[in-house]
N, C-alpha and C positions, 0 to 999 in steps of 0.2 A: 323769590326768597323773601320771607316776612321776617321782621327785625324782630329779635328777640335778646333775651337774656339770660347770663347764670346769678346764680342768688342763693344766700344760707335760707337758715331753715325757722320756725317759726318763731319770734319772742314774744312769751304770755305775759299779755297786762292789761288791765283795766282796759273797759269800753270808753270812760272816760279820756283817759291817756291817748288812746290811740287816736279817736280824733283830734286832742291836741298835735300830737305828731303830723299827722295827717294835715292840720291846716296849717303848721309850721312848714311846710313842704319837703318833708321827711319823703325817701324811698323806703318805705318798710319792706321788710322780706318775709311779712309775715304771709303775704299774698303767694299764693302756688297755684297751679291748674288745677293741682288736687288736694282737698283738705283734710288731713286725716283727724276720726272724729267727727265729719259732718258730709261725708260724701258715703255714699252706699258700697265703699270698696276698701281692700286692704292698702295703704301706701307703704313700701317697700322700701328700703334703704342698704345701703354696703353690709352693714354690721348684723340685719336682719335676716337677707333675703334666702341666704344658707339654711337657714336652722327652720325659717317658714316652710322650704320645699322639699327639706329632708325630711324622710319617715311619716309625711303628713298623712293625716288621715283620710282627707278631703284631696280631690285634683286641684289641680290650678289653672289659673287661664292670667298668663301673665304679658301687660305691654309694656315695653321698654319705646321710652320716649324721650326728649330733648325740651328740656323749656325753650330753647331758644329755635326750632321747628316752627314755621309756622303754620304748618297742617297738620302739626299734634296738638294747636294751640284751638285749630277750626275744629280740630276731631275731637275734645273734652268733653265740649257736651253730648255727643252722643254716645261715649263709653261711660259717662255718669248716667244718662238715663240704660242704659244695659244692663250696668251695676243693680240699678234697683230696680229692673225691671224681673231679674233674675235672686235678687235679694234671699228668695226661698230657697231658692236652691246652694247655701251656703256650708251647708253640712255635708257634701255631696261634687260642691264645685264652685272655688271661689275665686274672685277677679280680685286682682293686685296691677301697681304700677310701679314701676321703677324711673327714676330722672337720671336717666346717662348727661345730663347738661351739669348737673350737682358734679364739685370736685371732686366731693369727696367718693361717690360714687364712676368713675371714670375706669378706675382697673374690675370694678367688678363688669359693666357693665364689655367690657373687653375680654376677661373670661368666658362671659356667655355667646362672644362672639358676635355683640352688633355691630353692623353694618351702617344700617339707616335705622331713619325713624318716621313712623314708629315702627316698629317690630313687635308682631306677636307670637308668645310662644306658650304651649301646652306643656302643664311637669304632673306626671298619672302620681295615681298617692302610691305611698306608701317606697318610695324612692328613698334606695341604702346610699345610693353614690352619687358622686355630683354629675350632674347630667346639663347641655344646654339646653335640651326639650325639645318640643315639634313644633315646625314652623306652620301657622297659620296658611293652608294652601289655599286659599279661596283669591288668591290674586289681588288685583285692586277695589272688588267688591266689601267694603267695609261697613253695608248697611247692618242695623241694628240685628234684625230678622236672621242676617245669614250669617252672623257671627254667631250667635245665639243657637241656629239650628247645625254651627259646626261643632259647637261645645255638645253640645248632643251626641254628633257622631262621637267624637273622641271619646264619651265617659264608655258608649257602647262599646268602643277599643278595647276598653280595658279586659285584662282575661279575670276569671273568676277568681284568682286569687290575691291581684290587686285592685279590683273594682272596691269602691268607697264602701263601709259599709254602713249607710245612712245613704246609698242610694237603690230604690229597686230595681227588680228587671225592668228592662224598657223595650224586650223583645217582644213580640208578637204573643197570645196564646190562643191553642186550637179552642173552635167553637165548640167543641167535645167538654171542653175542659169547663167551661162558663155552665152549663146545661147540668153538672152535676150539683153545681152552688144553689141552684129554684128548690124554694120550699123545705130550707134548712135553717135552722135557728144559727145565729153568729153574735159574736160580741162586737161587731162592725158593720159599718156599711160597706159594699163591693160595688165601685162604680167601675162599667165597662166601658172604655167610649170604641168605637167603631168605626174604623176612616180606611182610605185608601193606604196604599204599600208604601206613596210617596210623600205620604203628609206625616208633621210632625205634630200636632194638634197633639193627639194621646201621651206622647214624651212629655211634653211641657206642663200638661193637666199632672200628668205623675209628679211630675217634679216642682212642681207648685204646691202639690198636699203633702211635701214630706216631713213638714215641719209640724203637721197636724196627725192626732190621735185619732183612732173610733173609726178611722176610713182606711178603706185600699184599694187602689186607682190599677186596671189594668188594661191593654189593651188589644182588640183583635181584627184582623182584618176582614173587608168585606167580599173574599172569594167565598164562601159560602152562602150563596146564595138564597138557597131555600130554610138555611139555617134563619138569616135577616129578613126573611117573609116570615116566619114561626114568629118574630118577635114582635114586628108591624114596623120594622126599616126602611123607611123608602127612600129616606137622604142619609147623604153623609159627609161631613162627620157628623153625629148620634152620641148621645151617653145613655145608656141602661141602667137604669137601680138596682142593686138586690140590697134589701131592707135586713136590719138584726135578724126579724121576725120572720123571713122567710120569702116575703112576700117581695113581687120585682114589676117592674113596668120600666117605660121608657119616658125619661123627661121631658118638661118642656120649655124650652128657654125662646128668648125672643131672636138672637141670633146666634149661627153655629160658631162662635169665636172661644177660641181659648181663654180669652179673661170670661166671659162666659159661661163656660163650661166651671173653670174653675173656680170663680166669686158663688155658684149657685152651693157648689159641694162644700164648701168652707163653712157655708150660712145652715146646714144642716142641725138640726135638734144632736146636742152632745158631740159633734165635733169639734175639738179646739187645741188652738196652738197647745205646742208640746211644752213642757218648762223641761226646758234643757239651757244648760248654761255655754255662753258664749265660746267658741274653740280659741285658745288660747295664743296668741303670737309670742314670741322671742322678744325681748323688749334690747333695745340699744345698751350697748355696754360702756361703759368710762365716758357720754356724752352727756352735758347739762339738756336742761330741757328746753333751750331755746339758742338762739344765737342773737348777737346784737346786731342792732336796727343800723342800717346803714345810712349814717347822712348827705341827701342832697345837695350835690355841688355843682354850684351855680357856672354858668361858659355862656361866651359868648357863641351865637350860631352862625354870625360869619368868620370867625377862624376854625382851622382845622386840629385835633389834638393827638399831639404825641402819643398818649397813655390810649387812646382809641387804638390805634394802628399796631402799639404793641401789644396791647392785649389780644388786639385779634390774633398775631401772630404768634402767642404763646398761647392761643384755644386752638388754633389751626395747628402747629406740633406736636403740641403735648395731649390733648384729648382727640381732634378730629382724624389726626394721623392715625393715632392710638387703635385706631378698631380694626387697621389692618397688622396683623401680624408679621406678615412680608409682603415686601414690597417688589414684584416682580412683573416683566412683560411691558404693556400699558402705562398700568400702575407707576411702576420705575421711572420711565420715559418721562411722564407729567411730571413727574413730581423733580428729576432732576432738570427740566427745561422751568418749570417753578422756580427753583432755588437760582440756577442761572442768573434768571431774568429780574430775581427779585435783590441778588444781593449787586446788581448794578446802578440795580433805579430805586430803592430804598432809601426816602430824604432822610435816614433815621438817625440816631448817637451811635457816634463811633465803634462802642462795645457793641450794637446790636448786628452793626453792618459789620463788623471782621467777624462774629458768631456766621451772618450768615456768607461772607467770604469764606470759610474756612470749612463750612459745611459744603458751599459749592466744590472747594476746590476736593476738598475730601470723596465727594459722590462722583466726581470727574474721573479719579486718579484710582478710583476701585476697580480693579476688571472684573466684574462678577454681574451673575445674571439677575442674582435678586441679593437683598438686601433685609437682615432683620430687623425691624424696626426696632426693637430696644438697642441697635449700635447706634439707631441715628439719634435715639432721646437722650443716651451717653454724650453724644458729642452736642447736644442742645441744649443739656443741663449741664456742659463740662466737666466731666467727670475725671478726663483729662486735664485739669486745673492750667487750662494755657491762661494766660493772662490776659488782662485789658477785653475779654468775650464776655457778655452780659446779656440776659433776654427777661424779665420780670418773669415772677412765676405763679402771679394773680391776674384777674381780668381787675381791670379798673378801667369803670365804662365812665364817660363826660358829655361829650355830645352824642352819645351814644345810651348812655342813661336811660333806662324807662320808669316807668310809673309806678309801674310792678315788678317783681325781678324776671317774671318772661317774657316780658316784652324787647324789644327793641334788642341792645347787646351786640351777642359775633356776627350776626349778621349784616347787622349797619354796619357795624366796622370790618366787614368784608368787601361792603360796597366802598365805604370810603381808600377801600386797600388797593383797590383795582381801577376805582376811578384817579387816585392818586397816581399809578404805576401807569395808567395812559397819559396822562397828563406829563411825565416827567419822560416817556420815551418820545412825548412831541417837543421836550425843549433843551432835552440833554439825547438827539439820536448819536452823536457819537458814542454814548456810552455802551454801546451795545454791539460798537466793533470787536470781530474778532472771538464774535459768540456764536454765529454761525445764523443770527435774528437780523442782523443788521441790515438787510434786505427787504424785513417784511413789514408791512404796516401794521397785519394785522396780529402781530406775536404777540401781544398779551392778549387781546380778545381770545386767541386759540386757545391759550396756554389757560385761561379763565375759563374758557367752556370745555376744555379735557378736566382740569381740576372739580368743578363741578360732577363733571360726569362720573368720575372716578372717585371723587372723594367726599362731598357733601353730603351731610347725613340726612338731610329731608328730600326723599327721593320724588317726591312729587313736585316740589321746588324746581331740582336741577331737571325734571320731564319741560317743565313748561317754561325754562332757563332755554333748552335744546331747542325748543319748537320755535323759538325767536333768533336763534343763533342761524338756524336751517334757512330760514326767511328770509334772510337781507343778509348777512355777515359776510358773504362774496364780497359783496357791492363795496365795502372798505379800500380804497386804494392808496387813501394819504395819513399817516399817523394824524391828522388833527383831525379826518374822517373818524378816526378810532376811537378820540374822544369823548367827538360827538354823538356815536349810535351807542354807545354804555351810556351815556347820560339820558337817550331819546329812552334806550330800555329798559331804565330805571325809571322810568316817567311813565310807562305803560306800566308797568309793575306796580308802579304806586296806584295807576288809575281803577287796576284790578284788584287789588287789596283794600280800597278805599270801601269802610263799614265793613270788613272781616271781622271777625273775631281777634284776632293776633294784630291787629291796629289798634295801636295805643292811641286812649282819647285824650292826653295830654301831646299826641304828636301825633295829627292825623294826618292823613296821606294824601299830601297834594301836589301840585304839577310845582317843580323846583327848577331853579330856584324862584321864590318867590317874589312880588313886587318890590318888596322893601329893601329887597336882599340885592336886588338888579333890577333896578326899572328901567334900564336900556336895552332889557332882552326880551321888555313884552313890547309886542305892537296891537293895533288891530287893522284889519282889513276888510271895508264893507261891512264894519260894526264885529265882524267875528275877530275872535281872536288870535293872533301868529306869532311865531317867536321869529327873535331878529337871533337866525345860529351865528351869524358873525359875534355881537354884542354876547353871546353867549359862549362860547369858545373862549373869547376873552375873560370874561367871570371867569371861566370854569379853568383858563391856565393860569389864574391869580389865585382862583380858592384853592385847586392843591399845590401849588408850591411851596417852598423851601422856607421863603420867608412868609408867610402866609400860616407859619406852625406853630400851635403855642407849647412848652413843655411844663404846663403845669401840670403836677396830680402825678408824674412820670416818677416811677421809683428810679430811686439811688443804686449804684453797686457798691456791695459791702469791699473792702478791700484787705488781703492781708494785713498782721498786724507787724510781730515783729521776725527776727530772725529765724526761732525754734519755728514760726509755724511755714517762713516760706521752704527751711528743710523739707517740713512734711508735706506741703504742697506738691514738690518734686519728687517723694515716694508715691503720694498719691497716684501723679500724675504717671509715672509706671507702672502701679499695680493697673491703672485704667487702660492705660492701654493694651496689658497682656489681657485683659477681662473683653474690651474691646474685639482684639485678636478670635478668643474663643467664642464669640457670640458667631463670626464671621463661620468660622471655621466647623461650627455645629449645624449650621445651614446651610454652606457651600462643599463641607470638604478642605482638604488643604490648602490654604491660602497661597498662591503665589508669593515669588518675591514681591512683585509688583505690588502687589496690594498690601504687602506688609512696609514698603517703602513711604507707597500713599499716606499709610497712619505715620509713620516717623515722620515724615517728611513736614504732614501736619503739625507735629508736637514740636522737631526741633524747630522751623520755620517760625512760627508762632510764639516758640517761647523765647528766643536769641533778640529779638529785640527789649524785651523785659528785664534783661541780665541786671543785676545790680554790680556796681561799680561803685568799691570803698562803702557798702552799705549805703547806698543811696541811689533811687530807684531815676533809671535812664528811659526814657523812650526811644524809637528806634530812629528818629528825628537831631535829636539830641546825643546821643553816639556817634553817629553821620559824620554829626558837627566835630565835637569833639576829633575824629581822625583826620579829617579836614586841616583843623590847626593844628595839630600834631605831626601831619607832614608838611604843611606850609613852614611851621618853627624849625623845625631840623634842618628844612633844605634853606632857610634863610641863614641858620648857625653855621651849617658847611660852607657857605659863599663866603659868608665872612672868615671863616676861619681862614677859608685857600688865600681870598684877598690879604689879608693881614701877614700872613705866611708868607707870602711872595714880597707885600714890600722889604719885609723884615732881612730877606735874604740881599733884595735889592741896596740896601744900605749897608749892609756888613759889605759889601767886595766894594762900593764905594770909598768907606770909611778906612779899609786896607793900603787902598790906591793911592789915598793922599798921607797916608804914614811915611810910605815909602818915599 
């Protein structure tokens, strides 16, 4: 996993300015993988990408990617040089990018239904309806060439009534056909090139001159043998002339290469680009033209920060969950042994740990086989208005921070989330009785590499997460082992990133922690290098502990204000849960009792200790108390009363006895 980032969108200013920024030690967000306006491709957004793929004229060849990926971050440059290497071919078939990392883009890119990143998908022109389009089949092969010559197949897909029209045929024609063009006047030149069945040469020459006048590019194959003797063929691929004037021969270029072929026909006498005007995009609606520059905040790197931890975990529910629509099987399994395990050992603020208490106990107490994921974003953004539950609903990155906005981000703060989560099942393991974990050493490393496999959107990431897990992960016997092999394999991780592209050169990837940081964890032996794992273990159960946490940068929760609104909070809080109800009940069927208890049980449990009393707000700590002394008073008021009572009686038949 490479660290990265989310981040807004560009702010235009002065060249001057932005170095000042820049040396001020500003995070600008003007930085992106892809720049729109200076990269050879469309970039794509929520508000656009609708109206760019409906009814278009042109195909599309569309990747949905993640800033914060870091094999979409190694993979830029070579879908920018693709972009322009195919630049011509833009009237006819064009590349676009979409950042499922961006917010604002998070339900679009969940409509289309991704998964991982990146993701590519094909949308043919001329598309009335909304479609998610055709997945890139070519496997993990993502060289330049075979991307390029899949885009080829696909335009050929199309049938003759939605093929682009700005692109030609690119089928084959009979050598019948070429033989009646010799020694005819044309207002063109007819260049034939000539290749086998399984080369693409003749495609690409086509579609390299389509943006050019005065020429028409065809192609034919070389089964006819003695046709390709009549012309003087003896290699191939070949391009053949037929001249305006009639007259035709075979060219000669230095080598038989498509830029070749096509740089020779370009440079032709009266061949030239077309003046055609630019195809138009959909421009953004109701959005300024930049967003503001986000300022650098400065942290110390031997504490660990709150607003890290919770932002990962409001990018891991609210976006990473997000791309699966249900959550069933597998699936399910991780992700309720996830919650489990995380809302025991979560050093986190009280609102965030009864959010994810309440979610555990919620996902516990469902008996259902899947689950749809907008009940669980309901109950993560409380829609059910239980009280005292709070999760931020921005990433706000600190030591997590990059230089760019896609660098560094969820992904550090994924690391720090799980090397946190081992670290606290090695110094709080009772917390984990009674969960059915408490047994195992190795339950968050499993629970870490099912999540991944299941849920991480950079799927080349969690490949090569697996191939280390497969290796050693057995070998785990004692939670402080557990530790220690997340920390050893975050240290190979770093060794193998180190000079990636997705390595921030304000925070390059080195073997951690470092000297400064613990110089009783480095040794040497015989001049090489060792780590002392004890001295390191040690580091590593101070840096994530409890006390060890800073909560700066950590957002506030808004709280109720007065009477009329916590009314409404309490209708809210039952339209949410019949809306909850129905979300279950359109993807399960009829909800059991059970599972309609689970959700009550949630709401009344949750919100009884919030009850106000006399208009003034109790915790559930504080009522406790309160009945505490309320039966201690009473049952003190009755002893004295009986005691008082009985002297009182005792003196009156005294007082009788001496009258008489």
């Amino acid at each position: 996993m490479a660290a990265g980032s989310a981040g807004g969108g560009c702010a235009p200013a002065p060249l001057l300015l932005l170095g000042l920024v820049a040396a001020a030690g500003l995070g600008g967000e003007a930085a992106r993988l892809y720049r729109p306006g200076e990269d050879p491709l469309t970039v794509l957004e929520a508000g656009t990408v609708r109206r760019a793929l409906l009814n278009s004229s042109a195909a599309w060849v569309l990747q949905f990617y993640s800033s914060s990926c870091g094999h979409c971050i190694g993979f830029a440059p070579t879908w920018r040089a693709l972009a322009g290497d195919v630049k011509d071919w833009e009237s006819a078939i064009r590349i676009g990018v979409l950042d499922c990392g961006e917010e604002e883009n998070y339900k679009t890119c969940k409509e289309y239904g991704i998964l991982y990143y990146p993701t590519f998908r094909y949308f043919k022109a001329f598309t009335k309806q909304f479609t998610t389009g055709e997945n890139y089949k070519a496997g993990s092969d993502r060289e330049l060439q075979t991307v390029r010559q899949m885009m080829i197949d696909f335009l050929q897909n199309h049938s003759q009534e939605s093929r682009p029209p700005a692109c030609p045929p690119l089928d084959p024609i009979p050598s019948s056909e070429i033989a009646s063009l010799f020694d005819k006047n044309s207002h063109h030149y007819t260049a034939i090139v000539v290749e086998s069945s399984n080369s693409y040469v003749g495609r690409e020459v086509i579609l390299d001159l389509i943006q050019y006048e005065n020429i028409m590019v065809r192609r034919v194959l070389n089964s006819d043998k003695a046709f390709l003797e009549k012309l003087g063929i003896t290699s191939i691929p070949s391009c053949y002339l037929i001249y305006p004037n009639g007259s035709h021969g075979l060219i000669n270029i230095l080598k038989p290469l498509r830029s070749f072929f096509s740089s020779y026909l370009k440079s032709l006498p009266g061949v030239r680009r077309k003046l055609v005007s630019q195809l138009p995009l959909p421009k953004k609606q109701n959005k300024q033209e930049g967003t503001e520059i986000k300022a650098w905040k400065e942290f110390d790197k031997a504490k660990l920060y709150m607003a890290d931890l919770e932002s990962g975990l409001h990018y891991l529910l609210r976006v990473e969950l997000a791309t699966h629509k249900t959550l069933e099987g597998a699936e399910l399994k991780t992700f309720k042994d996830f919650v489990t395990v995380i809302a025991k050992l979560f050093p986190g603020r009280q609102p965030v740990v009864k959010l994810l208490e309440t979610l555990q106990e919620w996902l516990v107490s469902l008996p259902l086989d899947k689950i749809p994921y907008d009940a669980i974003l309901d109950l993560v953004n409380n829609k059910m208005r239980i009280s005292g539950i709070f999760l931020t609903t921005h990433v706000q990155w600190v030591g997590c921070q990059g230089s760019r906005p896609e660098l560094r981000g969820y992904t550090c703060s994924l690391w720090k989330l799980f090397h946190t989560l081992t670290v606290q099942a090695a110094v709080r393991p009772k917390a984990l009785i009674n969960t059915g974990f408490e047994d195992n050493p190795q339950v968050v490393l499993q629970i870490m590499r099912r999540y991944i496999q299941h849920f991480f959107g950079c799927k080349a990431c969690a490949q090569h997460f697996e191939e280390m897990a497969k290796e050693s992960m057995d070998s785990v016997k004692t939670l402080d082992k557990a530790v220690l092999w997340l920390w050893e394999k975050h240290n190979v991780v770093n060794d193998r990133l180190a000079g990636d592209p997705s390595e921030d050169p304000k925070f390059p990837k080195v073997q951690w922690p470092t000297p400064d940081l613990c110089p009783e964890c480095h040794d040497e032996i015989k001049g090489l290098h060792s780590w002392n794992e004890a001295q390191v273990l040690q580091f590593l159960k101070h840096h994530y502990h409890n006390e060890n946490i800073l909560y700066k940068y950590t957002e506030g929760q808004k709280t109720s204000g007065n009477k009329d609104n916590k009314i409404l909070d309490q209708q809210n809080m039952l339209d949410s849960k019949s809306q909850v109800l129905d979300k279950l009940i359109a993807n399960n069927g009829p909800v059991r009792d059970r599972g309609k208890n689970a959700i009550e049980s949630v709401i009344h449990k949750e919100t009884k200790p919030s009850v106000s009393f006399l208009g003034i707000g109790f915790s559930s700590i504080d009522m406790s108390l309160c009945v505490v002394l309320y039966v201690a008073s009473s049952l003190f008021l009755m002893i004295m009363y009986f005691f008082f009572r009985m002297r009182s009686k005792r003196w009156k038949v005294r007082y009788y006895r001496l009258g008489v």
